[in-house]
N, C-alpha and C positions, 0 to 999 in steps of 0.2 A: 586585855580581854575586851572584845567589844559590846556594848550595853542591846546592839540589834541582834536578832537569833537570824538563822540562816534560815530558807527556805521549807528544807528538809526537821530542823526542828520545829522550827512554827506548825509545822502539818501534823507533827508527831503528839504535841502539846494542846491542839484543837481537835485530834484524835482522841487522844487521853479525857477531856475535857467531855466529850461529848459520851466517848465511854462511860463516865463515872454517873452518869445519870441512871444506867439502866435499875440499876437496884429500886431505887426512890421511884423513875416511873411504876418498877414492877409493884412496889406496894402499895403505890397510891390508887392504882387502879381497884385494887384489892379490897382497899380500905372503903374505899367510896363505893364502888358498889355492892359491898356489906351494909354501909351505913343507910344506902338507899333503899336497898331493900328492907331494912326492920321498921324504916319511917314507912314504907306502905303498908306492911303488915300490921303494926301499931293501927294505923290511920283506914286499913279495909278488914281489920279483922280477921285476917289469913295467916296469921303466924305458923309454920316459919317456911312456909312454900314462896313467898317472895325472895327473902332473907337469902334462903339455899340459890333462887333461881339468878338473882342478881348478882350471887356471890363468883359463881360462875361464869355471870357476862364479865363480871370485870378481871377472873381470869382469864379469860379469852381477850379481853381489852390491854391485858398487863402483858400478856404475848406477843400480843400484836406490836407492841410499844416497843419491846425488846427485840425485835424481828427486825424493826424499820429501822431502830437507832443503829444496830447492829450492821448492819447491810448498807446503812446511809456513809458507816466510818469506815468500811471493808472499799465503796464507791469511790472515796478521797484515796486509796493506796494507788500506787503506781503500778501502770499494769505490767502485768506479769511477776507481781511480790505479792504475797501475799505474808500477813506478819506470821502465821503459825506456821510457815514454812521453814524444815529444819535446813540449815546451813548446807549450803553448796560442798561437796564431799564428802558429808558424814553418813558414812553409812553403818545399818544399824551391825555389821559381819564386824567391825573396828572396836568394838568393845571391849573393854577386860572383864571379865565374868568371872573371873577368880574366888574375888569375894563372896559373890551369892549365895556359895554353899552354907554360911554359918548360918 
């Protein structure tokens, strides 16, 4: 077995890699602009119209993050694959359905 990966896994594993981030971006944005907004409301006396307004840019922030990362590892596939594409000849008429009824 050789100790270098091939091409094709290196790609898959910096895919993976970069994947695994979205979660963490999606709440950190979350997080932070919650906590940014209570520190102005606390500090201007507006409770909780910062709070709610900030809360929302950093969902809009935490989408956006998810959207780029997303589209950044979709960019790195080879064209014409894309990974949620089902397998070359499966079509959906090929099924057994038998069981369904229970």
């Amino acid at each position: 077995m050789s100790p270098f990966l091939t091409k094709s896994a290196g790609e898959a594993l910096r895919t993976a890699g970069a994947l695994s981030t979205v979660g963490l971006a999606f709440v950190l944005a979350l997080v932070i602009g919650f906590w940014f907004g209570s520190v102005l409301d606390r500090w201007l006396g507006t409770k909780p119209i910062l709070t709610i307004a900030f809360f929302f840019l950093g969902l809009a922030a935490g989408i956006l993050n998810v959207y780029r990362i997303v589209s950044q590892a979709y960019q790195s596939q080879p064209a014409g694959r894309s990974p949620a594409a089902p397998p070359a000849g499966a079509d959906p008429d090929d099924r057994d359905l038998t069981d369904d009824d229970a």
